[in-house]
C-alpha positions as a printed NumPy array, in Angstrom:
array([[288.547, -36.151, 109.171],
       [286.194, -37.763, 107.15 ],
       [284.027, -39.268, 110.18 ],
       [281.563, -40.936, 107.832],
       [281.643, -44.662, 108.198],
       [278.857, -47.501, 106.456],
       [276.783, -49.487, 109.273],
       [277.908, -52.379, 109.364],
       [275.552, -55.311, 108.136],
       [273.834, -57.383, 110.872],
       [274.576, -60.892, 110.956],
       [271.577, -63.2  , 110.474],
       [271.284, -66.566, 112.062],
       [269.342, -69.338, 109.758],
       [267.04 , -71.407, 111.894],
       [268.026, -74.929, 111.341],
       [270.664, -74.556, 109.141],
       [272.346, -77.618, 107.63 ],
       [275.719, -77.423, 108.386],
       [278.118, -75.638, 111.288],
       [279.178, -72.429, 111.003],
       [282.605, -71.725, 110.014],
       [284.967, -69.269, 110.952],
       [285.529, -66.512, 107.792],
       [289.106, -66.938, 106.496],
       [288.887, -70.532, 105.228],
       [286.886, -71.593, 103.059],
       [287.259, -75.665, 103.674],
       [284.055, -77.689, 102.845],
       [282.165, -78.467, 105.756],
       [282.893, -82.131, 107.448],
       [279.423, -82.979, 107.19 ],
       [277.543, -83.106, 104.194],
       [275.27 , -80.53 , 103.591],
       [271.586, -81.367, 103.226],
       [268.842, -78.408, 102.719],
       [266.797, -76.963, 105.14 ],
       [263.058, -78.168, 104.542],
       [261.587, -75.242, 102.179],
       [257.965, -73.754, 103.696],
       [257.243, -71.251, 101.372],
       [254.343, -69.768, 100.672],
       [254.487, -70.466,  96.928],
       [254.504, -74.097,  98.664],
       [251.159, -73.661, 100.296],
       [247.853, -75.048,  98.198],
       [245.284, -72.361,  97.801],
       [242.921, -74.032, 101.055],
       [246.052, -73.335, 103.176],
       [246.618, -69.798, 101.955],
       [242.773, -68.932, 102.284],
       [242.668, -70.558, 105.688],
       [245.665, -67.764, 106.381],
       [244.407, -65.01 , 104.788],
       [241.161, -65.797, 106.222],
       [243.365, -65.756, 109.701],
       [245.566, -63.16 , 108.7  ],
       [242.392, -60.561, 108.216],
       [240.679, -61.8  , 111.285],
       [244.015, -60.314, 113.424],
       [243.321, -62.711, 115.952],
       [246.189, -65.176, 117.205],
       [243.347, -67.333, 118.415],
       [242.16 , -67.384, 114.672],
       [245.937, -68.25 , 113.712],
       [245.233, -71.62 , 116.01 ],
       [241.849, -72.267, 114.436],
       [243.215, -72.651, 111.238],
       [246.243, -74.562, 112.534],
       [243.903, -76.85 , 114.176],
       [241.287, -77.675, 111.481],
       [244.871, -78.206, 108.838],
       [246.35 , -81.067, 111.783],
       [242.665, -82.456, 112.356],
       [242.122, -82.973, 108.538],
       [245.843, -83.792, 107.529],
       [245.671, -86.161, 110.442],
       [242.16 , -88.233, 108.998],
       [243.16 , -88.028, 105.647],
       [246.961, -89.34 , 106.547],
       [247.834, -86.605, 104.245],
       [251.755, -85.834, 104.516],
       [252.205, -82.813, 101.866],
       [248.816, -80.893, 104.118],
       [250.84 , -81.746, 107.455],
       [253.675, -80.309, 106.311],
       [251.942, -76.97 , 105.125],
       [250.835, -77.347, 108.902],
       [254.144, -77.429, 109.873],
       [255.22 , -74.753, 107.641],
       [252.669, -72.203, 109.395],
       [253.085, -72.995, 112.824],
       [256.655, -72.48 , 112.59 ],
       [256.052, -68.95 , 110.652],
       [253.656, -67.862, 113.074],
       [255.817, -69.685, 116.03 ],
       [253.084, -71.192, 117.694],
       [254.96 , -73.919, 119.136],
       [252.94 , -76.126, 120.412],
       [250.894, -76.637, 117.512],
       [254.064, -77.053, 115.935],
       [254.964, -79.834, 118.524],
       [251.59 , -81.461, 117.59 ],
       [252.115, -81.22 , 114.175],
       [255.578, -82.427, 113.918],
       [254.402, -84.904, 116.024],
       [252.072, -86.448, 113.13 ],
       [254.307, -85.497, 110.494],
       [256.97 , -88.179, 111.933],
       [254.114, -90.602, 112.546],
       [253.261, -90.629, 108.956],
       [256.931, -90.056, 107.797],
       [259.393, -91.52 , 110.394],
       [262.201, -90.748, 108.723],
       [261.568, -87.314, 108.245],
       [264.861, -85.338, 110.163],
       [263.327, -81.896, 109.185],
       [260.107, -83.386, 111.613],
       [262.504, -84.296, 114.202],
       [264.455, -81.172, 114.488],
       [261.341, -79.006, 114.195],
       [259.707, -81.45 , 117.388],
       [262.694, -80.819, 119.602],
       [262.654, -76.791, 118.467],
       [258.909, -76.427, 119.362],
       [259.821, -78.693, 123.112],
       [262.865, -76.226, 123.855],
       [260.834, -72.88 , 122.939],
       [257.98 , -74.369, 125.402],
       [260.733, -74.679, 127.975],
       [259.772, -78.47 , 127.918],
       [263.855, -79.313, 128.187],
       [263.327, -82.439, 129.66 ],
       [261.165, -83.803, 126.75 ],
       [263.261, -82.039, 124.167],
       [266.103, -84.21 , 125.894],
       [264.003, -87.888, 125.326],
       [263.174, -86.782, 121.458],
       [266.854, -86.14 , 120.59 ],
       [268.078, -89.079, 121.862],
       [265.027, -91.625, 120.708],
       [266.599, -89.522, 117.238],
       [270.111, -90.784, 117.954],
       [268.942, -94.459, 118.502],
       [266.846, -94.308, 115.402],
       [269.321, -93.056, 113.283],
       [272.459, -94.814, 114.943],
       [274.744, -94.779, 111.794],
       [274.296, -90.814, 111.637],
       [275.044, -90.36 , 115.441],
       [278.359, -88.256, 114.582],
       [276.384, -86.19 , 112.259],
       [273.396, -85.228, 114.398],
       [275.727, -84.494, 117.328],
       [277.678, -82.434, 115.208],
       [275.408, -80.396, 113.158],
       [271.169, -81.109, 113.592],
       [271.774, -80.673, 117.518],
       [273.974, -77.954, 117.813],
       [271.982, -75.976, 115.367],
       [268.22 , -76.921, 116.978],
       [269.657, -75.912, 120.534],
       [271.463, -72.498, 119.185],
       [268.411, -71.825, 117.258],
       [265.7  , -72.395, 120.129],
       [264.599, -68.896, 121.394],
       [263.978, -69.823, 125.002],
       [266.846, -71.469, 125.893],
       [269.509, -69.928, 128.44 ],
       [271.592, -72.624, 128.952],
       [272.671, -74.714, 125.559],
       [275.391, -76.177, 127.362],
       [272.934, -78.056, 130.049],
       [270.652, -78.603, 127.27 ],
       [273.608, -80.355, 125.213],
       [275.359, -82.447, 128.17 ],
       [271.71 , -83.612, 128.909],
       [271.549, -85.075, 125.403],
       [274.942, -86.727, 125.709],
       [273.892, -88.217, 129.258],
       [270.834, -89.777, 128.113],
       [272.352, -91.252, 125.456],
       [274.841, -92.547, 127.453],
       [278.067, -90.987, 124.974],
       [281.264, -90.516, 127.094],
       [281.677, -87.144, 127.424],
       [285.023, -87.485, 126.656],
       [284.258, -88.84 , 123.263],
       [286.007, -87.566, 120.323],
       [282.588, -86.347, 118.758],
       [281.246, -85.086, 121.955],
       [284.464, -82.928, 122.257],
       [283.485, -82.034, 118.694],
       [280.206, -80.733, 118.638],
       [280.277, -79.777, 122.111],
       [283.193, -76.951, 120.534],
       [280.784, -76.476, 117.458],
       [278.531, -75.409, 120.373],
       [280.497, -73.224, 122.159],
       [281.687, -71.314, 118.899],
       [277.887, -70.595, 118.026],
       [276.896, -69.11 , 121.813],
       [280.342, -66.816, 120.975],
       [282.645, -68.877, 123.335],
       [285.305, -69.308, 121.21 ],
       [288.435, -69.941, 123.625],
       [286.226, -72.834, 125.03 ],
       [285.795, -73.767, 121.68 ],
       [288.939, -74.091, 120.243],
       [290.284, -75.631, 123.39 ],
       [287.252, -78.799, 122.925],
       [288.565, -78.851, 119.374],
       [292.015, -79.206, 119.801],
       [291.09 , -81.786, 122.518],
       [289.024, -83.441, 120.202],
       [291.602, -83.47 , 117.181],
       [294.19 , -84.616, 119.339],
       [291.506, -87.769, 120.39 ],
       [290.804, -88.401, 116.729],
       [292.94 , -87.882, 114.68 ],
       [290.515, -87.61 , 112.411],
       [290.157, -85.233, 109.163],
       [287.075, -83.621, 110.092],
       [288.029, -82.968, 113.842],
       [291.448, -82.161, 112.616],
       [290.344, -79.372, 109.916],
       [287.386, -77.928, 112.529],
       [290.159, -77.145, 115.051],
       [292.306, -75.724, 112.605],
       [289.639, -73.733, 111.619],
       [289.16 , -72.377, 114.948],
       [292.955, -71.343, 115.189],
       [293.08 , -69.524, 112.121],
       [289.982, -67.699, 113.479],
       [291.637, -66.936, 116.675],
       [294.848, -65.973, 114.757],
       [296.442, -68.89 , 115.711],
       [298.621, -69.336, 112.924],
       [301.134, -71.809, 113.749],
       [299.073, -74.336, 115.423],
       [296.727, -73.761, 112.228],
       [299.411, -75.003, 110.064],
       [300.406, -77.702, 111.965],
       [297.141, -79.145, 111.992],
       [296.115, -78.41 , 108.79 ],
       [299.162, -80.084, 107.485],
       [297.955, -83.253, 109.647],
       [294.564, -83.362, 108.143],
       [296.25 , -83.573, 104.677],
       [298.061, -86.607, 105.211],
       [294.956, -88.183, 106.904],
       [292.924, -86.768, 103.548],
       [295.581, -86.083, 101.082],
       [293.536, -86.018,  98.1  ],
       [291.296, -83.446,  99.177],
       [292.53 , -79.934,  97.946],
       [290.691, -77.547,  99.525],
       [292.685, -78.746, 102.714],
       [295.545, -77.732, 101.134],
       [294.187, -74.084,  99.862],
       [293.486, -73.848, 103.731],
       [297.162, -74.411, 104.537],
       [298.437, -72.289, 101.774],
       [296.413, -69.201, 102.935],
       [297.625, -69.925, 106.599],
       [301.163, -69.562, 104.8  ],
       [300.358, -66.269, 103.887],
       [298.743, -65.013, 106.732],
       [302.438, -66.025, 108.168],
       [304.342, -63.299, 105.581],
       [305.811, -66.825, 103.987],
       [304.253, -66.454, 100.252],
       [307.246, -68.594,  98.688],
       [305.75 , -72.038, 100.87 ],
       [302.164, -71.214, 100.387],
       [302.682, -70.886,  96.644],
       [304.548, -74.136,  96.956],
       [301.742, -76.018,  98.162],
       [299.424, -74.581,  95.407],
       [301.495, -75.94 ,  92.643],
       [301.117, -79.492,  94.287],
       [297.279, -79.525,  94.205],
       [295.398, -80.566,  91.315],
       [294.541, -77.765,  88.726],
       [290.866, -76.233,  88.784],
       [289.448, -72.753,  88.858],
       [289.618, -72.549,  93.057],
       [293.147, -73.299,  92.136],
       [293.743, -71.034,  89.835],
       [292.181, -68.381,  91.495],
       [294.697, -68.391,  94.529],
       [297.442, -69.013,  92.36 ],
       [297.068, -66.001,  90.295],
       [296.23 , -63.78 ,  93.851],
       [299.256, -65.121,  95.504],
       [301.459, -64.55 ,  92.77 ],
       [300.257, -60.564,  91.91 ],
       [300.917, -59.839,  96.408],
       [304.159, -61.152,  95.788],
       [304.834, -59.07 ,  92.626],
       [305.205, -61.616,  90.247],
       [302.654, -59.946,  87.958],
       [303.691, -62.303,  84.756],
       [302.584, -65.256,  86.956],
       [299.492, -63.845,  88.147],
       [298.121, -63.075,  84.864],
       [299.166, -66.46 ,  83.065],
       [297.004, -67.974,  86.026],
       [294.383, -65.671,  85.482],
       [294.21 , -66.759,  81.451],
       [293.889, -70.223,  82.612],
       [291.193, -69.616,  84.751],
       [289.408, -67.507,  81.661],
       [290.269, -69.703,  79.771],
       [288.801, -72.748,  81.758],
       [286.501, -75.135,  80.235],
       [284.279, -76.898,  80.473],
       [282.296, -74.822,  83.666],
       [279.693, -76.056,  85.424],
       [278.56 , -73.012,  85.669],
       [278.781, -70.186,  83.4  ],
       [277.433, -67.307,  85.35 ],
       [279.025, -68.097,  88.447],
       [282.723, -68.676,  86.344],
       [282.303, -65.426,  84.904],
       [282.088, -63.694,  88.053],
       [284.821, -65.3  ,  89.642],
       [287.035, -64.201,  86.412],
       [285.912, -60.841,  86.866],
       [285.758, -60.448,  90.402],
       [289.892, -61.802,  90.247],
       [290.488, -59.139,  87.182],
       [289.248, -56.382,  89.352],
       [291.981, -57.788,  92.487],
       [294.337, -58.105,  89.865],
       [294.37 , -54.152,  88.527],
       [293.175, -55.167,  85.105],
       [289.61 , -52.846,  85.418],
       [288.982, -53.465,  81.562],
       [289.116, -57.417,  81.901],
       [286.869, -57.009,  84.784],
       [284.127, -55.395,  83.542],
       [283.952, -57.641,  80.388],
       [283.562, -60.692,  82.56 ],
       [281.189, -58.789,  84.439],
       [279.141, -58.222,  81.473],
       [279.476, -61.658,  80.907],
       [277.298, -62.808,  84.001],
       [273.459, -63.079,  82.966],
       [271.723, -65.175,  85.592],
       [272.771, -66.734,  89.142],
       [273.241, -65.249,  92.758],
       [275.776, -62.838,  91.958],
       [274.076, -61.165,  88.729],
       [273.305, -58.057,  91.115],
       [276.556, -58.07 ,  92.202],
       [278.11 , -58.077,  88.975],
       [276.116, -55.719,  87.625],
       [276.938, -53.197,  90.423],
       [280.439, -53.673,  90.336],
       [280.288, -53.458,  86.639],
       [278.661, -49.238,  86.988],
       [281.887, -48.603,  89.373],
       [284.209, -49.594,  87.123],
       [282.423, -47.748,  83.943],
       [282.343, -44.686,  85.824],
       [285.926, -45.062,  87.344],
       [286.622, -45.161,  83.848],
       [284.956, -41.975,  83.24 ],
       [281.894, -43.46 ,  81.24 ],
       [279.453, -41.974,  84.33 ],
       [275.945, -42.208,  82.413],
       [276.629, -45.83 ,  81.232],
       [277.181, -46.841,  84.988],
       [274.12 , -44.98 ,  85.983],
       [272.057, -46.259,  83.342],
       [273.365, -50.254,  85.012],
       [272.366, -48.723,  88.305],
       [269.245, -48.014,  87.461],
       [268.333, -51.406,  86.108],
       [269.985, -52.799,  89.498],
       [267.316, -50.969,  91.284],
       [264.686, -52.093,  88.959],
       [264.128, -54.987,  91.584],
       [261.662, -55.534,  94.859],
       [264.309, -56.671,  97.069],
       [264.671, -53.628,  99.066],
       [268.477, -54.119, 100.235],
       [269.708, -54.085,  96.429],
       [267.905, -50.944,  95.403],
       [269.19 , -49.543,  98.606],
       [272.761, -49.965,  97.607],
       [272.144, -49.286,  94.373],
       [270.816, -45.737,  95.515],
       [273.905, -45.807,  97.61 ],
       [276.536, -46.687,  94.902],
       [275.114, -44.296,  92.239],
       [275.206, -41.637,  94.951],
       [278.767, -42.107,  95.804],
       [279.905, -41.671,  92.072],
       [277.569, -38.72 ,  91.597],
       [279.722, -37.657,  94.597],
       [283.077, -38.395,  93.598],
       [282.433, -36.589,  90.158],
       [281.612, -33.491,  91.947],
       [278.036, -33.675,  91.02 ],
       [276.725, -33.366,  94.73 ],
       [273.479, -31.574,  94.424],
       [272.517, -34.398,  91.43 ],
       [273.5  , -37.299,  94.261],
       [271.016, -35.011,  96.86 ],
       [268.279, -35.097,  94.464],
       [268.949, -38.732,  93.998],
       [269.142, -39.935,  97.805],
       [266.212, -37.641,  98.431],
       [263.667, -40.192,  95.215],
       [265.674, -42.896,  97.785],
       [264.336, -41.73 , 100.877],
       [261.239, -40.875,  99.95 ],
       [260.848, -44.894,  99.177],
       [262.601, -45.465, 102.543],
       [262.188, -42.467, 105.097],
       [263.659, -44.131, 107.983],
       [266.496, -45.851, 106.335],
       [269.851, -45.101, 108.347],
       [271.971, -46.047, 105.179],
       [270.474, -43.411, 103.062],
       [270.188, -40.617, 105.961],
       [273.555, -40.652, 106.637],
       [274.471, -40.974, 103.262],
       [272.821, -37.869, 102.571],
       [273.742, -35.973, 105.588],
       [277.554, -36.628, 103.865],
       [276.703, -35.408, 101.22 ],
       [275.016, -31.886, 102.397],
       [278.652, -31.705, 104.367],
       [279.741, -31.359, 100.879],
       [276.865, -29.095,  99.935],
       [277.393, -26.937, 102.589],
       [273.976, -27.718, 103.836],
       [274.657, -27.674, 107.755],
       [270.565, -27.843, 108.346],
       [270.3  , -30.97 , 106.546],
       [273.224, -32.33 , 107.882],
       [271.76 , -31.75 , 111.367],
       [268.462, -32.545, 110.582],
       [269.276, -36.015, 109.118],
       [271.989, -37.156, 111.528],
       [269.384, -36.272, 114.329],
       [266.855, -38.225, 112.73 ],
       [269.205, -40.944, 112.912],
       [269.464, -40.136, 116.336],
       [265.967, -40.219, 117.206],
       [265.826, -43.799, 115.509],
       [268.541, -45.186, 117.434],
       [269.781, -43.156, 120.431],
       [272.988, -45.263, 120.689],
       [274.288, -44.795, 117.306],
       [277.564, -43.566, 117.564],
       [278.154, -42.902, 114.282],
       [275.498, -40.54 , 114.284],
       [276.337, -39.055, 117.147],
       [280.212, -38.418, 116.046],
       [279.171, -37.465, 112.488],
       [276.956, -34.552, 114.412],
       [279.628, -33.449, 117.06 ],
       [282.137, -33.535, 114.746],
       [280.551, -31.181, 111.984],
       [278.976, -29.169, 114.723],
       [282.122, -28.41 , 116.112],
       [284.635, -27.75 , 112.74 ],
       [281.652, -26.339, 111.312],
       [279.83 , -24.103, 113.707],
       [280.526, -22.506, 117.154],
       [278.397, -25.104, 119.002],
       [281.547, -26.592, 120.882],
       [279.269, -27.249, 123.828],
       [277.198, -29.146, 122.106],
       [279.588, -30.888, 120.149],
       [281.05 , -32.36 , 123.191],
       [278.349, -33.135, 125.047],
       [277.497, -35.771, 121.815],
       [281.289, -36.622, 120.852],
       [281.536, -37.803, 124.655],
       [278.596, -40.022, 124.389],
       [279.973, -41.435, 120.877],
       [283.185, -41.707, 122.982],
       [281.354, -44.198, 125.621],
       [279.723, -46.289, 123.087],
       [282.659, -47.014, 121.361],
       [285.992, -45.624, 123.265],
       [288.589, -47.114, 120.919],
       [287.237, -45.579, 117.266],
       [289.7  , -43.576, 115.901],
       [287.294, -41.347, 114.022],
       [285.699, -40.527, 117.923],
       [289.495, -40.227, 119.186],
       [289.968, -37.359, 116.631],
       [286.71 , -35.689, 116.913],
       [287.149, -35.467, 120.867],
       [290.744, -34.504, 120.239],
       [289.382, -31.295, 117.664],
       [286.577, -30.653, 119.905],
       [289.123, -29.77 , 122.739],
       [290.979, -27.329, 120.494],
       [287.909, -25.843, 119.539],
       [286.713, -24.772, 123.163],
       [290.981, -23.338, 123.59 ],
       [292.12 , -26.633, 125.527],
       [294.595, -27.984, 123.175],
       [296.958, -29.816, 125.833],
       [293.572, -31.887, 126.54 ],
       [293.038, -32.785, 123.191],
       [297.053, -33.675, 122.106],
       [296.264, -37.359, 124.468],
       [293.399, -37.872, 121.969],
       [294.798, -36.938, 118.684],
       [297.672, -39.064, 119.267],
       [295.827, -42.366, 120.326],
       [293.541, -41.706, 117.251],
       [296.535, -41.449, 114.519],
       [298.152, -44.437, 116.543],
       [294.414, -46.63 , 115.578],
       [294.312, -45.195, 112.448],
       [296.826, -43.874, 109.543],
       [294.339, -40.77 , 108.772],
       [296.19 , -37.413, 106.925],
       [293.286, -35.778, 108.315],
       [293.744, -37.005, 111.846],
       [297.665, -35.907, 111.382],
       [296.663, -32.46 , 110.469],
       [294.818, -32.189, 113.346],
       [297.353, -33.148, 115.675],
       [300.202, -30.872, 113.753],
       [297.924, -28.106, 114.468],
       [297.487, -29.369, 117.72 ],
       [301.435, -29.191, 118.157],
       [302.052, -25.768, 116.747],
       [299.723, -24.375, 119.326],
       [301.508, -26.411, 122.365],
       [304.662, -24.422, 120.779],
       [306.012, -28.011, 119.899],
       [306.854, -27.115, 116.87 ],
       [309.838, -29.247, 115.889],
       [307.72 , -32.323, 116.576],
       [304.758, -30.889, 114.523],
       [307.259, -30.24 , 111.684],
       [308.252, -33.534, 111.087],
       [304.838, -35.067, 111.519],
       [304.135, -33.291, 108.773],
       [306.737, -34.425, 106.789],
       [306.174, -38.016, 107.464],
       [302.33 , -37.335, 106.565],
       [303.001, -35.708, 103.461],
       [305.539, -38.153, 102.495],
       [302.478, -40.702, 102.211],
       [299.659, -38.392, 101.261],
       [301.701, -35.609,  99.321],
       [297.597, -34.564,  98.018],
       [295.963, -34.292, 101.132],
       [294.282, -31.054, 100.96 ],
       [293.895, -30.919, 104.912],
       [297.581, -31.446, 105.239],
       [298.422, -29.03 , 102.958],
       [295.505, -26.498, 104.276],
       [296.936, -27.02 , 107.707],
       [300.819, -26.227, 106.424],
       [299.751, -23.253, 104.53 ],
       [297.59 , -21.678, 106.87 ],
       [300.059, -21.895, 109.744],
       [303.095, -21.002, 107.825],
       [305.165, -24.322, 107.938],
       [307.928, -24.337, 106.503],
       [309.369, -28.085, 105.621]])
C-alpha cells in the first residue's frame, strides 16, 4: 500500500482577528462587519523606532528590549504623539512584553479614546499578566463607552481578546465575569450568542451549538439564526441546518448568500433537484453561477453546467479581474474541461491566488503531457522568498517528475530542495517516496529516521519505515516494533491497519494479521490493502472468500498492478 500521506497543515490562530470563526462548509458572510486588525509592521516603523530595535535587537538583552520601549512611551507620551505610541504598541506586542504594552495602550487610548485596536490590546496585555480582575473593569468601561456596539464587542472583540490571551485557563470565567459586571442577563440572546462563539473557539462545540440554538430560538434574529445553523452543518446536523437556514431567509430574504447556505445543505442531504431550486431563485452573480454550474455537472446535467460556466466567463463587468479569472479556472478544472482551465489560469496576473494559479496551471500542462512548460512555471513559482510556496513548488514539480517516471531527475531535484531546507519534513518524506521508487532502501531509511529524530511521534514516519522495512527487507522485528508505535498514535489509520496486518504475515502469523487487514479495507477502499488481505486469505486456506474479494477489487481497479501481482503470483483463477 502506498503508506505515503502529506502532513497535514497546522492551523494558525490570528491574534485579534476581526470577525468569529466559522465553521468550513458555508461560506455565509459573517454577522458582524468585518473591520481590520490594526497593521504593526515593520515597514510601519520610522527609522528612530527601527534603530532603537536594532540597537536592542544586537544588544540580546530583554532588558534592552524595555529600554527602548520605555524611552518610545516617555517621548510619545511628552510629545502627545499618537503615530510614535502606536509604533510603541506595535513592539511591545511583537516582543510580548505585556506590561509595557498595558502602559502603552494605556496612553494610546488617552490620546485616542476611541481607538478599539487600544482597547483590545489593554485587556490582552491585563489577561497575559494574569491581572483578570482588571481585564474584567476595562472590557466593560469598553461596553459602556461604546453602548450602541455592545452586540458586536460581545460577539466578536471579546471572544477573540479572551481566546487569544496566552495565560488564560479559564475563558469561560473570564467571559461570565464580563457579562456580570456589566450587568447583561445571562440569558440574553447575545450573551447566548457569543458565549457559543466562545465555546466553538476553546473546541467545545456541542456546548456551542446547544448556546446557539438557544440563542436563535431567543432571537429570532438573522445573525443568531445563520450562526447556529452554521454550527449544525458543522456538526453534520443537516436537517436542523435547513430548517434554520430557511428561517433566517425569511427574516433576511434578500440576502443570497443565505440561500447558497441552504442550497449546499440540500446537497449535503443527496436532494440536488431542491438545492438547484433554490439557486435559480437567487439573484444572478458569479457566486451564483459558480454553484449553479457545480450542482448541475454532480447531477449529470453536463449541458447545464457548462452554459453556467459561460455565464460566469462571460461575466462583466468584475470587480476584480485576477480574482474572476481564477474562480473561472479553478470551476473549469471541477468541471473536466483541463484546456479551459489552464487558459483562465494564464489569465490571472496579480492578487492572492497568482501562486496558486500558476501552480495549478504546471499540473495541468504536464497532465497534458507538455512536462518542460510546467516545469519551466514551477520554477518561476519558486522564484519567491516565501518559503512555504517554493516548498510546494519543489513538492509539485517533484511529483510530476515522479509520475513521468523520471525518479532519479525528481531525487536530484528534492535533494537542491533540501539542501535550502535540511530539516523540512515535507521534502524528507517526499524524498524518502521517492527512493522507494528508486530502490534506494538507505535513503529511504535514512530520511524517514531523520524525520524521526525531528519528531519522535510522527506516525507517518514511523509507518512509512515499518512498512518498507518489512515488504522490503527481513527486518520484521523491527518493523513491528515501529508499526505498533504508529499503531498507538493513531489506532484508526487505515494505512497503519494494513501495515500491522502485512507485518503479521511477514513474521508467519497470518490469522493475527486477517483482524487488521479487514478493519483497514473497511476505513479505506485501498486495491493495495485488498491484495493484502486476498493473500492473507489464500494462506488461511479461505480461498473461496479470497476469490471473490478479488473479483470485487478488480471489478473497480481492473489496473492495479498489486492486485494483479497478487493473482498471478498465487495462481488465482477468477
Amino acid at each position: 500500500m502506498n503508506q505515503f500521506k502529506p502532513i497535514p497543515a497546522s492551523a494558525l490562530i490570528l491574534l485579534l482577528s476581526a470577525c468569529a470563526t466559522v465553521p468550513d462548509g458555508d461560506r455565509v458572510e459573517s454577522e458582524v462587519e468585518a473591520q481590520p486588525r490594526a497593521s504593526y509592521t515593520e515597514e510601519d516603523w520610522s527609522d528612530e523606532v527601527m534603530f532603537q530595535l536594532q540597537a536592542a535587537s544586537h544588544a540580546g538583552m530583554a532588558e534592552e528590549h524595555d529600554q527602548t520601549l520605555r524611552r518610545l512611551i516617555e517621548t510619545a507620551a511628552a510629545e502627545e504623539d499618537v503615530e510614535m505610541i502606536r509604533q510603541a504598541v506595535g513592539l511591545a506586542w511583537r516582543l510580548e512584553r505585556w506590561e509595557l504594552l498595558g502602559e502603552s495602550a494605556g496612553l494610546w487610548l488617552q490620546l485616542e479614546p476611541e481607538a478599539a485596536d487600544a482597547r483590545r490590546l489593554e485587556i490582552l496585555a491585563l489577561l497575559n499578566q494574569g491581572q483578570t480582575d482588571a481585564a474584567i473593569m476595562a472590557a466593560q468601561r469598553w461596553l459602556e463607552v461604546d453602548v450602541a456596539e455592545r452586540d458586536r464587542l460581545l460577539r466578536r472583540d471579546l471572544v477573540q481578546v479572551i481566546v487569544a490571551a496566552e495565560r488564560v485557563d479559564d475563558q469561560p470565567a473570564v467571559f461570565d465575569g464580563i457579562v456580570a459586571a456589566a450587568q447583561l442577563a445571562p440569558d440574553d440572546g447575545v450573551v447566548l450568542a457569543a458565549r457559543s462563539q466562545l465555546y466553538w473557539q476553546i473546541d467545545q462545540p456541542e456546548a456551542a451549538y446547544e448556546l446557539a440554538l438557544q440563542a436563535a430560538a431567543g432571537s429570532g434574529k438573522r445573525e443568531d439564526l445563520a450562526w447556529a445553523a452554521q454550527l449544525a452543518t458543522a456538526l453534520d446536523d443537516y436537517p436542523q441546518a435547513l430548517e434554520l437556514y430557511r428561517k433566517a431567509r425569511l427574516v433576511a430574504p434578500d440576502e443570497w448568500t443565505l440561500g447558497l447556505a441552504e442550497a449546499e445543505v440540500l446537497r449535503n442531504l443527496e436532494r440536488p433537484e431542491e438545492a438547484l431550486e433554490v439557486l435559480e431563485q437567487l439573484p444572478v452573480n458569479p457566486d451564483v453561477l459558480y454553484s449553479v454550474a457545480s450542482y448541475r455537472f454532480e447531477s449529470g446535467d453536463e449541458a447545464g453546467s457548462a452554459e453556467a460556466w459561460q455565464q460566469l466567463a462571460d461575466w462583466t463587468p468584475v470587480e476584480d479581474a485576477d480574482q474572476h479569472a481564477f474562480m473561472v479556472a479553478w470551476l473549469a478544472e471541477f468541471l473536466e474541461r483541463p484546456a479551459d482551465a489552464a487558459e483562465w489560469y494564464a489569465r490571472v496576473r496579480g492578487g492572492a491566488n497568482v501562486d496558486r494559479a500558476m501552480i495549478r496551471r504546471s499540473v495541468l500542462l504536464a497532465d497534458d503531457g507538455r512536462l518542460d512548460e510546467a516545469r519551466a512555471l514551477l520554477r518561476l513559482a519558486r522564484d519567491t522568498e516565501q518559503m512555504d510556496q517554493r516548498e510546494r513548488a519543489f513538492l509539485i514539480e517533484a511529483e510530476l517528475l515522479r509520475e513521468q517516471g523520471q525518479v532519479e531527475e525528481g531525487l536530484a531535484l528534492l535533494g537542491d530542495a533540501l539542501r535550502e531546507s535540511p530539516g523540512n519534513i515535507r521534502l524528507l518524506y517526499a524524498r524518502a517516496m521517492h527512493a522507494v521508487e528508486a530502490d534506494d532502501l538507505e535513503l529511504v531509511e535514512q530520511d524517514l529516521r531523520r524525520i524521526i529524530r525531528i519528531d519522535r511521534d510522527n506516525a507517518m514516519a514511523l509507518n512509512a519505515l515499518g512498512y518498507t522495512l518489512t515488504d522490503r527487507t527481513h527486518r520484521h522485528g523491527e518493523a513491528y516494533r515501529l508499526i505498533r508505535r504508529a499503531l498507538e498514535l493513531q489506532p484508526d489509520e487505515p494505512a497503519i491497519l494494513d501495515s500491522m496486518g502485512w507485518v503479521y504475515f511477514r513474521l508467519g502469523r497470518p490469522a493475527q494479521a486477517l483482524p487488521y487487514l479487514e478493519q483497514a479495507l473497511a476505513g479505506e477502499d485501498n486495491p493495495e490493502i485488498a491484495a493484502h488481505l486476498v493473500e492473507v486469505l489464500w494462506h488461511l486456506d479461505q480461498k473461496d472468500r479470497a476469490r471473490e474479494l478479488l473479483r470485487e477489487a478488480r471489478v473497480r481497479y481492473p489496473e492495479d498492478h498489486h492486485l494483479n501481482d497478487t493473482m498471478n503470483r498465487l495462481e488465482i483463477h477468477l
